[in-house]
C-alpha positions in Angstrom: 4.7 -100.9 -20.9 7.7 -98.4 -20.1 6.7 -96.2 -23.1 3.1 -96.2 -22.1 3.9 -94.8 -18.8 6.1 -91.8 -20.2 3.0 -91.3 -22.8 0.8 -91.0 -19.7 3.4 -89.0 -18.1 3.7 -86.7 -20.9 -0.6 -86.1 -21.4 -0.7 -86.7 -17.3 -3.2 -89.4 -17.6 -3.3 -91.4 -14.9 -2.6 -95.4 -15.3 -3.0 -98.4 -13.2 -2.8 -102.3 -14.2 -5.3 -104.3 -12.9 -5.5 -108.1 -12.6 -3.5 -111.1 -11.9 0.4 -109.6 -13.2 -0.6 -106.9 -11.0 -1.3 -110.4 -8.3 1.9 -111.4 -8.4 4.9 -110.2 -6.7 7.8 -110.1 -8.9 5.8 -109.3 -11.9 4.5 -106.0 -9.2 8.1 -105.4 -9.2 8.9 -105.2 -12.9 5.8 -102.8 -13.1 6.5 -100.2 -10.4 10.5 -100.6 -11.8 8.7 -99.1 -14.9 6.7 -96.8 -13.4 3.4 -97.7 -12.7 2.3 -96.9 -8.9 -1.7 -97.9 -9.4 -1.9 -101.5 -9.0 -5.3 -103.4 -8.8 -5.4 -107.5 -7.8 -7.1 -109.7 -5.7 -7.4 -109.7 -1.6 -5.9 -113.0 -1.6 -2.8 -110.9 -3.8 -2.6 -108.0 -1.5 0.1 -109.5 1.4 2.4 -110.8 -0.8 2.6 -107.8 -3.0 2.4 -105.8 0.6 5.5 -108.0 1.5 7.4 -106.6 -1.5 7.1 -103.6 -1.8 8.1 -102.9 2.0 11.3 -105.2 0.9 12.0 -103.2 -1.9 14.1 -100.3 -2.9 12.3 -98.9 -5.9 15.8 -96.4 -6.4 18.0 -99.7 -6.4 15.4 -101.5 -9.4 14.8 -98.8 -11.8 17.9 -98.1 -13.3 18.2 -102.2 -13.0 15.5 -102.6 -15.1 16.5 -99.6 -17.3 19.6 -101.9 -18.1 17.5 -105.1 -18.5 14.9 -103.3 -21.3 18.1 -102.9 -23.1 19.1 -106.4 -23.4 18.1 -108.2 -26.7 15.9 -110.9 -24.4 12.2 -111.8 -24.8 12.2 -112.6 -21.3 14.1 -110.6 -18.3 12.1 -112.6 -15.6 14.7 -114.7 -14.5 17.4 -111.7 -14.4 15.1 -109.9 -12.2 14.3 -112.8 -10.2 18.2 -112.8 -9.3 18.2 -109.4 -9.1 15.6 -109.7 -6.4 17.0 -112.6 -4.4 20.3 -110.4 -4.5 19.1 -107.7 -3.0 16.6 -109.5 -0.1 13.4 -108.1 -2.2 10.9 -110.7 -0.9 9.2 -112.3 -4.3 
């Protein structure tokens, strides 16, 4: 997803993720720490999403998850869970 936002960047195309991983809070957080700020979920979605983003420091997760897309892990989910709970980003 990372590398799709800097093609976007690059042609300034505009993208947004819409749908339930956009829903769901710490999944929000792995996309914005990647660079997407156009998220579309459900109402029911919207509060707890809300709720994280005003708990978040987006300059504290990005180079976080820079270091995490280096790993040689299928899954980082649990490392930015931690990461998260760490750093009183309410998931």
């Amino acid at each position: 997803i990372k590398r799709v936002v800097e093609h976007c960047d690059l042609a300034k195309v505009s993208l947004s993720v819409c749908g339930e991983m956009a829903g769901r809070p710490l999944e929000a957080l792995g996309l914005l720490a990647v660079g997407i700020r156009s998220l579309s979920m459900t109402y029911p979605s919207l509060g707890p999403v809300k709720t994280m983003i005003r708990s978040a420091n987006l300059a504290e997760v990005v180079p976080y998850m820079d270091y995490l897309l280096t790993l040689p892990t299928s899954s980082i989910r649990e490392r930015l869970k931690s990461f998260a709970v760490d750093h009183g980003i309410i998931v």
